[in-house]
C-alpha positions, 0 to 999 in steps of 0.5 A: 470748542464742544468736545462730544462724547456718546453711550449707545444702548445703556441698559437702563430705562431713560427715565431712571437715567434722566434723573442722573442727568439732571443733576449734572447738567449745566456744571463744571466738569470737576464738579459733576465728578464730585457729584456722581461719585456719591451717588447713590444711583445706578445710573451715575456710574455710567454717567460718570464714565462717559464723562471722564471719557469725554474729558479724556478726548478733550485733554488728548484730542483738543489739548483743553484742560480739565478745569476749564471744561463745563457740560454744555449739552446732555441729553438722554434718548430711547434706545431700542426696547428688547421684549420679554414675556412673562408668564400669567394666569390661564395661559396668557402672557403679559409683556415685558418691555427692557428699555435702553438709552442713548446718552450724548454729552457735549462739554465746552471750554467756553464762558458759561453763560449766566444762569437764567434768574427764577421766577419769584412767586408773587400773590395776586393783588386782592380785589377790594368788596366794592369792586366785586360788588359793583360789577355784580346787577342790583335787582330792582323790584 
C-alpha cells in the first residue's frame, strides 16, 4: 500500500530542498524523523511536516502503523518562479528569480527492497614495458 502525500508552492529554491531530500530518501519513517529534527537546514522543517502528514493520512486513512511505513518515492520539482527586479548602476535593472517547489512523497508499508551493492574502485592492471614496447614500430636504418 503507497500512501501519497504533496506540498505545492514551497518558497524554497528546489536545489536547497533537494539536499534535504537526499538524506531521507529510502528510509524508514521514524528514522527520517530523527533525522530531520536535527538538522540544521531550512528546508528540513517542511520536510518534516509533510512527512508526519503523510504518516498522519497512512494511520487514519489506511489504519498502516507507524513502524512499518518507509519513504518509498521522494521527488522535489520546480514550481513556479515570482520575478523580481532590483535596482543597478545607471538606471538598469537586474533580475531576480524567487523560485518554488513541489514536494511529493510516497511512503510504503511494503518489504524494503535490498540496498543495491556499490561499485568498489578497482585499479587497472598495469601493463608490463615489453608489451608497450612491442606494440611501438622499431625504426630500421
Amino acid at each position: 500500500m503507497e500512501v501519497v502525500a504533496k506540498l505545492f508552492s514551497l518558497r524554497m529554491a528546489p536545489r536547497k530542498v533537494r539536499l534535504v531530500a537526499d538524506l531521507v530518501r529510502r528510509l524508514p519513517v521514524l528514522e527520517a524523523e530523527r533525522q530531520l529534527v536535527f538538522l540544521n537546514k531550512a528546508a528540513a522543517m517542511p520536510m518534516l511536516k509533510l512527512i508526519r502528514s503523510a504518516i498522519a493520512n497512512a494511520e487514519h486513512n489506511f489504519k498502516l502503523s507507524k513502524e512499518t511505513l518507509w519513504i518509498s518515492h521522494l521527488t522535489v520539482d520546480g514550481g513556479t518562479t515570482i520575478k523580481r527586479f532590483r535596482p543597478r548602476a545607471h538606471g538598469s535593472a537586474a533580475p531576480i528569480r524567487k523560485r518554488t517547489s513541489h514536494i511529493t512523497v510516497k511512503l510504503s508499508d511494503g518489504a524494503r527492497p535490498a540496498a543495491k551493492a556499490k561499485r568498489v574502485y578497482r585499479p587497472r592492471q598495469k601493463v608490463a614495458a615489453e608489451t608497450k614496447a612491442a606494440q611501438r614500430p622499431v625504426n630500421q636504418a
